[in-house]
N, C-alpha and C positions, 0 to 999 in steps of 0.2 A: 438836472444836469448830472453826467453820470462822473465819478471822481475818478480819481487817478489809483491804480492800484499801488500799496504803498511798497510793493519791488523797487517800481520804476526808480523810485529816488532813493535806495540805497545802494552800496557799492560795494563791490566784492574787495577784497586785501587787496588783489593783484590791480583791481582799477586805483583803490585810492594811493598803492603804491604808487602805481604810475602819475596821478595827476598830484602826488604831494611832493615826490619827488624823492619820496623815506624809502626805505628799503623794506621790505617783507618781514626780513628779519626784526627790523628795529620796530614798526608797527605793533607786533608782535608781542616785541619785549613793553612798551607801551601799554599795549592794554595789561598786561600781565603785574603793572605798577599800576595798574589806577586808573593813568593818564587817559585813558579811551577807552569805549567799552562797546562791545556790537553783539548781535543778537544771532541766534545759529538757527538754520534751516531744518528741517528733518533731517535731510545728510549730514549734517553738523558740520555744514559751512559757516564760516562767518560773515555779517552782512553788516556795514556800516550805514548810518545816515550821512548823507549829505554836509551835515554842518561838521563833522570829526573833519572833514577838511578845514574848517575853522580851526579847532580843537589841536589839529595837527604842526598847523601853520604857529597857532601861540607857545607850543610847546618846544618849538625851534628857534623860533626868535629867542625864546627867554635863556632855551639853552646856549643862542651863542652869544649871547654877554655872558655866559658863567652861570644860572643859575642853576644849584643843584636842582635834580628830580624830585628828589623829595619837598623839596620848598614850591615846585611847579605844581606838586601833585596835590600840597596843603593850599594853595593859593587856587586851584582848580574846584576843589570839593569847598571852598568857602560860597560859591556863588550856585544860587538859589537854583534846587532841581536837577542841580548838573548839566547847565545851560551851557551854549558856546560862551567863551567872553568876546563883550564887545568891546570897542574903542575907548569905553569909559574906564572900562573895565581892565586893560591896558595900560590906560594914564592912569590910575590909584595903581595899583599894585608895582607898574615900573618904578614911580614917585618911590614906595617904601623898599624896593631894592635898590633904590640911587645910595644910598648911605652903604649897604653892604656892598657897591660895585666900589665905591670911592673907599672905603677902608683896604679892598684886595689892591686897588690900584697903589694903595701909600705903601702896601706892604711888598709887591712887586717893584716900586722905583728903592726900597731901600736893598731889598735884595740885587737888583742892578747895580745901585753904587758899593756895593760892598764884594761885589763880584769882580765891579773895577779895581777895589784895591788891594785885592786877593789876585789879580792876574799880576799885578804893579809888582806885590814881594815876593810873589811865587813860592809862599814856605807851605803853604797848607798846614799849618803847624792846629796838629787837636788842639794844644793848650791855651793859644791867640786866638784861633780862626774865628772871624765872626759869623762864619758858613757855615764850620764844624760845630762850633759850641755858641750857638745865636743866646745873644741877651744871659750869659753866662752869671747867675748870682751870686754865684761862688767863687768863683774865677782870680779874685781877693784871698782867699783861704787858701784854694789847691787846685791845680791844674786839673786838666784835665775834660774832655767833650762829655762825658757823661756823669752826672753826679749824682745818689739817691740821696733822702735825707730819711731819716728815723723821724719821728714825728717829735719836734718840738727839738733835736738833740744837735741840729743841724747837719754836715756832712757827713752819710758813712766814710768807714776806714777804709782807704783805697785796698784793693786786692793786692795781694802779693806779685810783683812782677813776673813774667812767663820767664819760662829756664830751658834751653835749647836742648837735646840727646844728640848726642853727635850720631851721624847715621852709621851703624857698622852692619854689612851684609851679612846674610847667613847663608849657609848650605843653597840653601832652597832659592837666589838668588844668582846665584854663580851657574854660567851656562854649562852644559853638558860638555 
């Protein structure tokens, strides 16, 4: 029986573009991280298999809960030969980003309620704000959104306040 030539089942950028629904560009940027990889022609075309539409499809999903690329690209190169993942393979790895989705999500609903009650006093104030200066551990000590610490000495010395020049024109300023 005579086999199939192994063209037939790969696909050019512009076809998996079209049936993944990614853009050229972004494919592109894809293989260029890891995430996919195809093989070039004498012309030095690119020629995907078949399953990179698998490949394509998990790399979308996982980016729209939030996962970064680089964690897709660690979680991709875990599985044997650089296979597509399957279903199972979906369910372990979703399971151990359910923890990092539910930590963004606490930290999202606390930036919401704090956003409520930053529209509520409307002061934006650097030295309060729980937006400007979040989880402020100095804030007891000395004002202020940004603070360094010297190692071990606690707060640096705030900088010297800013001193205004009053603007006075010159020559060079004054119209003809």
């Amino acid at each position: 029986m005579p086999q199939i030539p192994e063209q037939i089942h790969e696909l050019t950028v512009g076809r998996l573009a079209a049936r993944s629904g990614v853009a050229v560009s972004a494919l592109h940027f894809y293989e260029a991280k890891g995430l996919i990889s195809s093989r070039r022609t004498a012309g030095n075309q690119r020629r995907y298999t078949r399953d990179t539409l698998r490949r394509v499809a998990f790399v979308r999903a996982a980016q729209r809960v939030g996962i970064p690329l680089a964690t897709i690209r660690e979680a991709l190169a875990e599985l044997p030969e650089e296979r597509t993942p399957t279903r199972e393979d979906w369910a372990r790895l979703s399971e151990a980003w359910r923890s990092e989705l539910d930590e963004r999500i606490h930290q999202l609903n606390r930036l919401r309620d704090h956003l409520t009650d930053c529209i509520a006093c409307g002061c934006l104030s650097l030295a309060t704000c729980v937006l400007s200066n979040p989880d402020d551990v100095f804030g007891e000590q000395q004002s202020g959104s940004r603070l360094s610490t010297r190692a071990g000495r606690g707060p640096a010395a705030a900088p010297a306040p800013l001193t205004r020049t009053p603007y006075r024109p010159s020559a060079s300023d004054t119209p003809d």
